[in-house]
N, C-alpha and C positions, 0 to 999 in steps of 0.2 A: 371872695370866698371860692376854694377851688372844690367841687362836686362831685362826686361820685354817683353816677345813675347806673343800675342794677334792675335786670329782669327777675322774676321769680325761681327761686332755685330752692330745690328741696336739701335738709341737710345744712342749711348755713346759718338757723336760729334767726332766719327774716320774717317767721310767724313771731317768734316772739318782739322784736322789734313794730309788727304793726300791729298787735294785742295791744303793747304798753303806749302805742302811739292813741291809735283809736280811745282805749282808754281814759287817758289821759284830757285829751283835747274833747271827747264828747260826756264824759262823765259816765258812760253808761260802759259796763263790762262789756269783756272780749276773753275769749278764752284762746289761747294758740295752740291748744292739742287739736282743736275743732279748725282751723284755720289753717294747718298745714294741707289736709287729705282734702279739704277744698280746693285749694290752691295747685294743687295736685292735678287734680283731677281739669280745672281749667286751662291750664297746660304756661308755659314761663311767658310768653307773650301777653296775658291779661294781670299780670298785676306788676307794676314801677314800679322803684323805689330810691331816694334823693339822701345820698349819707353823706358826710364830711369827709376830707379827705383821711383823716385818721378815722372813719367807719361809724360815726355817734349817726347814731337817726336824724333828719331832715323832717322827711314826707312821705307817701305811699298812696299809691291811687290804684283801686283794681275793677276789672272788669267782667262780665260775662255774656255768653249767649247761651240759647235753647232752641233744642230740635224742634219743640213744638211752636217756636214762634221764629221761623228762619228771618224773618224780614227785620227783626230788634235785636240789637243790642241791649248791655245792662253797664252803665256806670257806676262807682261809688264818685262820693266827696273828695278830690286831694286833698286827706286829712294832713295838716301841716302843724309843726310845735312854731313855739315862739319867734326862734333863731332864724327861721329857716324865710329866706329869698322869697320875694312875688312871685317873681319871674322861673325861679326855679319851682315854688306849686306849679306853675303854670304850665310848664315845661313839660311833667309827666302828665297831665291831664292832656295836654291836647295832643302829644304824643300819642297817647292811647285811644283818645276820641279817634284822628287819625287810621289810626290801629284798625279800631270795629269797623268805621267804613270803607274797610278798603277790603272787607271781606265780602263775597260774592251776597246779592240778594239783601244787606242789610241796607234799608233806606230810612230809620230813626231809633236813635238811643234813648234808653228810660233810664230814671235815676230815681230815688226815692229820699224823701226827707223826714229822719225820725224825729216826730215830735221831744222824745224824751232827752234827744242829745240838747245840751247848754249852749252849742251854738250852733241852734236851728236857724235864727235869722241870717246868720252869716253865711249860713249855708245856700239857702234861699235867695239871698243876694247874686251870692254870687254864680249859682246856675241859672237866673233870672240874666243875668249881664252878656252869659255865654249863649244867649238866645233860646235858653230853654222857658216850657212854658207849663203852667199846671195842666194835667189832664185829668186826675182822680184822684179820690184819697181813702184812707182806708180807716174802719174805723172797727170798735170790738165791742160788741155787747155782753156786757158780766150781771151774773146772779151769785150769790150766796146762796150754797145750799146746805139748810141745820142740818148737820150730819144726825143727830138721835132723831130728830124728826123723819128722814127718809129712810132710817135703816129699819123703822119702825112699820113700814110699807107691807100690807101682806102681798105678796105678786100673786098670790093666786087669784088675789079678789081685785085689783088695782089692773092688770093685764089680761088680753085674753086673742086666743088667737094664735098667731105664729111668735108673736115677742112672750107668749106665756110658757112655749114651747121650751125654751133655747133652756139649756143648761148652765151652770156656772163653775168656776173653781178658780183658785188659786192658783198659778202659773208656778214651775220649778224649771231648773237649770234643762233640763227635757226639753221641755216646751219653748226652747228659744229657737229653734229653726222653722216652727209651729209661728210664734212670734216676728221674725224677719220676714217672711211669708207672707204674711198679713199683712205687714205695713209696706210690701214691695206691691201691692197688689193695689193699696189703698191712694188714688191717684192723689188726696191732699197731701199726701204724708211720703211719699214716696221718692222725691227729692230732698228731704232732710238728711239723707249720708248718703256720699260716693258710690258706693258699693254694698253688697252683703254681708262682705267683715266688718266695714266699720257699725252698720244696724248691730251685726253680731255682739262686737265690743259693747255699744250702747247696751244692751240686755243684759248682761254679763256683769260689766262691769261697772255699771252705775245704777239700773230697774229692780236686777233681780238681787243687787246687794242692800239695797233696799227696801224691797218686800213690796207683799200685796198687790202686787199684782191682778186684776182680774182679766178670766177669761170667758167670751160668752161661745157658747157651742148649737149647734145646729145639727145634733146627732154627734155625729165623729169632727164635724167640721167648725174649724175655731171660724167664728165670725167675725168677733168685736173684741177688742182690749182695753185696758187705760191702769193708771195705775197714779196713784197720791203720791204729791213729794208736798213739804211743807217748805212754804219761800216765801222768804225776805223780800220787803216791796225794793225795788231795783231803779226804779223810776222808767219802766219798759213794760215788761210782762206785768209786773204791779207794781199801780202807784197807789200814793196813801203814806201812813205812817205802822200800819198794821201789818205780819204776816199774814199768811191763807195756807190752808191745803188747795194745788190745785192739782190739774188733771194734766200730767207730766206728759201723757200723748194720749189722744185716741186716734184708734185704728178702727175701720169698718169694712167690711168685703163689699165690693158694690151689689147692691142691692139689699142690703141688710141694714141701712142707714138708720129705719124705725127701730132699731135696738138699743139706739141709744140711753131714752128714759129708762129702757130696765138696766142697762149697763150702770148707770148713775145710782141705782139705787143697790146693785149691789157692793158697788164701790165704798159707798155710805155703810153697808152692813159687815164690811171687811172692815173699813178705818173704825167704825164702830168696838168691832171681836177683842181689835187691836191695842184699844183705848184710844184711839186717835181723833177725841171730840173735844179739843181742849178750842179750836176753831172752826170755823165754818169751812166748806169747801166750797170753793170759788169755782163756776164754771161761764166757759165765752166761746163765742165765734165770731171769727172777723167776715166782714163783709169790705168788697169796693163801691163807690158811687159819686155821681158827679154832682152840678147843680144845687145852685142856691137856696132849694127847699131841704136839700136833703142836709147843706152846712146847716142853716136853721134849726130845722128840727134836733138835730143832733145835739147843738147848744144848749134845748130846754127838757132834753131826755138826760138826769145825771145817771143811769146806765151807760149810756153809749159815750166812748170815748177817743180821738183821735189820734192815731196810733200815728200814722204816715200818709204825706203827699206824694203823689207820684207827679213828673215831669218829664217831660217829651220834648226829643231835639229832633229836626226834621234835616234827612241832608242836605234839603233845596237849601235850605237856610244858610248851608256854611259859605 
């Protein structure tokens, strides 16, 4: 089979080729609007890709680093279809492994294994083979929260202090530089878009076309946000057979972290106004952690659920 291998290039419709690839092969969505300004922004050397000589999809392997961790690299899977060569997945992955270490100061590459995809084992396998080894795993704690039940909350008698303080409102097309702001500032959240236009687009044109919005304030000062989207379990963000209302992002200024409880509850008294109690609103935080007690526990807590393995390649190892 003759092959075609291609770096990352903007404009040639190779997001969508690795949306319907990843898709495909993991069962779990991918969007290629979201996947081009990533790819973008990690520049044409972190992501491969293995086409047929008439240009049908193969394979795609991408990669990343961070300022705030100059010593690691970040791997994905050489997500590969049916057709497509050993040797040829193989090809772009250690090309790229390759790649990250040969950049100044990286001495180990991370990879992560989502539970949710259909071929976790194989995945597993096969970074297991390439000398990679588990180091953590990441797991998410969910509640349901009875929307009529919290929106029913008086805050003046439930809160008291500086979270009894803050003010609320409903967010408008206004308030989305107010909104970018906040979530640029907010270090969880603050890597989820490239840049301030795409934040911008997210507000715009998916939050605020959607509603409800809340915002908590501090005087003049937005603090805290979030806002309700109702989703289909995905086998990722939600598993089950049930929708949820969840909590689409939260944003907090640092220091304002105990605002959350009030945030939730007026979230609860928005979807409420709105009639939006036909389900619960689901809320989580992920956590990482290593160790035996901690898989344990996690197995006999049905809250807590495993999201992802992380794994670590060391360069002594190659």
């Amino acid at each position: 089979m003759k092959v075609q291998y291609k770096k990352w290039e903007s404009g040639q419709g190779l997001e969508e080729i690795q949306a319907n690839i990843y898709t495909e092969v993991s069962g779990l969505p991918a969007r290629a609007e979201q996947i081009a300004p990533r790819n973008d922004q990690r520049g044409s050397d972190a992501t491969r890709y293995a086409l047929t000589e008439d240009g049908k999809p193969l394979a795609y392997v991408t990669s990343a680093t961070s300022e705030d961790e100059p010593w690691r690299g970040f791997i994905g899977y050489p997500w590969s279809l049916k057709d497509c060569p050993a040797e040829v997945k193989d090809r772009i992955f250690n090309d790229l492994m390759d790649h990250l270490y040969s950049k100044d100061g990286i001495n180990q590459i991370r990879t992560a294994i989502v539970i949710g995809s259909k071929t976790k084992k194989e995945q597993i396998k096969y970074f297991e083979e390439k000398g990679f080894v588990e180091a953590e795993r990441y797991y998410v704690y969910s509640k349901d929260l009875d929307i009529e039940k919290s929106a029913g909350i008086d805050v003046k008698k439930k809160f008291e202090g500086k979270e009894a303080e803050l003010t609320s409102k409903v967010a408008t097309e206004g308030d989305i530089p107010a909104l970018v702001e906040l979530c640029q500032a907010d270090p969880h959240l603050r890597g989820a878009f490239p840049n301030e236009e795409a934040f911008t687009e997210y507000f715009k044109d998916r939050v605020l076309k959607d509603g409800h919005c809340v915002m908590l304030f501090d005087g003049n000062k937005l603090v805290s946000a979030t806002a309700p989207l109702r989703f289909e379990p995905d086998g990722n963000t939600l598993r089950g057979d049930e929708p949820r209302y969840i909590m689409r992002f939260t944003a907090s200024l640092p220091g304002y972290e105990y605002s959350w409880n009030r945030l939730a509850v007026e979230l609860a008294k928005e979807c409420k106004a709105s009639g939006m109690t036909d389900l619960p609103l689901r809320a989580r935080f992920g956590f990482r952690t290593e160790g035996a007690a901690a898989i344990g526990l996690a197995k006999m807590n049905p809250d807590m659920e495993l999201i992802e393995i992380f794994y670590t390649h060391r360069k002594e190892m190659k």
